[in-house]
N, C-alpha and C positions, 0 to 999 in steps of 0.2 A: 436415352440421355443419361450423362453419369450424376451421379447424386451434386447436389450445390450442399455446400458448407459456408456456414455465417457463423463468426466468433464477433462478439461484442466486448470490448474490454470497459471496466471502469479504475480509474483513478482517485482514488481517494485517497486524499494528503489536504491537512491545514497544517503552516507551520507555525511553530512553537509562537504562542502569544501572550505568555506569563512575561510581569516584568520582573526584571531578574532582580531587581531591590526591594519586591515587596512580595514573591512569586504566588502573585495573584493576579488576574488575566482583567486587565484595565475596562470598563466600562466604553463598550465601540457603538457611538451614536446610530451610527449607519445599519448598524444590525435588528433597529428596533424594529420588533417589541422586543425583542429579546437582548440582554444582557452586551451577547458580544456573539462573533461571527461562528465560533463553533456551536453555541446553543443551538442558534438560527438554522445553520447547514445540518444539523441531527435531525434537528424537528424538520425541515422543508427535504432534506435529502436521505439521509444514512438511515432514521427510525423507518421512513416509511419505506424505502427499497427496503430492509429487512423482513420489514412484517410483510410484507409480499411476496417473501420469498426470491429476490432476484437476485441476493447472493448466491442461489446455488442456479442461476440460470445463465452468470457470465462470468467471462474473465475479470478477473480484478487484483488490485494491488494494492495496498492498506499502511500509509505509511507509518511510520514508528512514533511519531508526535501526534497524530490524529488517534492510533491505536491505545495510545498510552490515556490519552484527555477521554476516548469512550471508555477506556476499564474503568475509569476511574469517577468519570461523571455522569457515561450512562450506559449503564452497566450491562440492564438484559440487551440492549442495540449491539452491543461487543460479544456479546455469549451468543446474540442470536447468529453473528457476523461468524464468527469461530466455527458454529455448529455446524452454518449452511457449509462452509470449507471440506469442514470434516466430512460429512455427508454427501458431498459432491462427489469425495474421495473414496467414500466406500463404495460408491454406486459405481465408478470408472476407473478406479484402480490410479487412477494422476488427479490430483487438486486441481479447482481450478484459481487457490490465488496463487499469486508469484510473489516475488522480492523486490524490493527496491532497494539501493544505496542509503544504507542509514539516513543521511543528509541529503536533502536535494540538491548536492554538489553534479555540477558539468563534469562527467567526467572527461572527456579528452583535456580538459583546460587545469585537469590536476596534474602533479607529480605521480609518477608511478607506483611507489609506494602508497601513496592518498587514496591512488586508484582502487588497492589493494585491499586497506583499513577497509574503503565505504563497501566493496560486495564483502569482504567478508562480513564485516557487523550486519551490513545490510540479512546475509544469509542469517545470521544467529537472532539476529532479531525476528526474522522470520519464523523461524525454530523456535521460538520462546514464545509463540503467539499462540500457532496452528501446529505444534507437535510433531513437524516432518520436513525433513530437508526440501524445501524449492526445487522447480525444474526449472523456472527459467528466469529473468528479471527485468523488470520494466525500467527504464534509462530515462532519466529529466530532459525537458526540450528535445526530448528525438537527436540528441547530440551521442555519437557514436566515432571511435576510431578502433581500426586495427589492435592497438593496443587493448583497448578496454574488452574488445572480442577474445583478443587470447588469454586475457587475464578469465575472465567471463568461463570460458572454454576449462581451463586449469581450476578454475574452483566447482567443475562438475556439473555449472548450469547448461543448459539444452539448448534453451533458445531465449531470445533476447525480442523483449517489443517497444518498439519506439513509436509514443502517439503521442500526440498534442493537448 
């Protein structure tokens, strides 16, 4: 029998929750006990898949609003995030996070050039986290066209994963 292969991806993305008149992240009832929904999702999700080590056991993609809110609010969960990456990376020679579209922008429903802005920043963003160009990049709502593949294709990425 030939060998079975199982990739698990995780997405992780909260988007931006600061209000932009006070840029301080409002007080979200529904999150209690905690503060508001990114406290809540660290402490029930992100801290403890790190300290478990599951960053370095799946695919994952980390977006640039959630990455930026862990460096900066919890800090060892984002170093431990980085590290499993990096070390996934030395053990296999490919990472196992990918990119995302700076923005959780649709991309077939952008402009072309839109299309172009969010993988590029998306890649650099990348690159500014985990220290190594992306191999491939995970796309919002599983929404894909032609276009966005060839753009995808010309900026060097590999392969592209669409989940829900």
């Amino acid at each position: 029998m030939p060998p079975c292969h199982l990739a698990i991806h995780g997405h992780f993305y909260q988007p931006p929750r600061t209000d932009p008149f006070t840029g301080r992240i409002p007080r979200e009832p529904g999150a209690a006990p905690y503060a508001n929904w990114n406290e809540r999702i660290t402490a029930e999700c992100y801290a403890p898949n790190a300290e478990a080590g599951n960053f370095e056991r799946l695919s994952f993609n980390l977006g640039g609003t959630l990455a930026r809110w862990l460096d900066e609010r919890a800090h060892a969960t984002y170093e431990s995030i980085v590290a499993a990456e990096q070390n996934y990376r030395k053990a296999h020679v490919a990472g196992n996070g990918v990119a995302q579209p700076v923005h959780h922008t649709i991309l077939p429903l952008a402009r072309r050039r839109d299309k172009i802005c969010q993988i590029r920043w998306g890649i650099a963003s990348f690159k500014h986290r985990f220290g190594h160009e992306p191999l491939g990049m995970w796309l919002p709502e599983m929404a894909v066209d032609y276009e966005t593949l060839e753009i995808l294709a010309a900026e060097g990425l590999r392969f592209t994963i669409l989940s829900d």
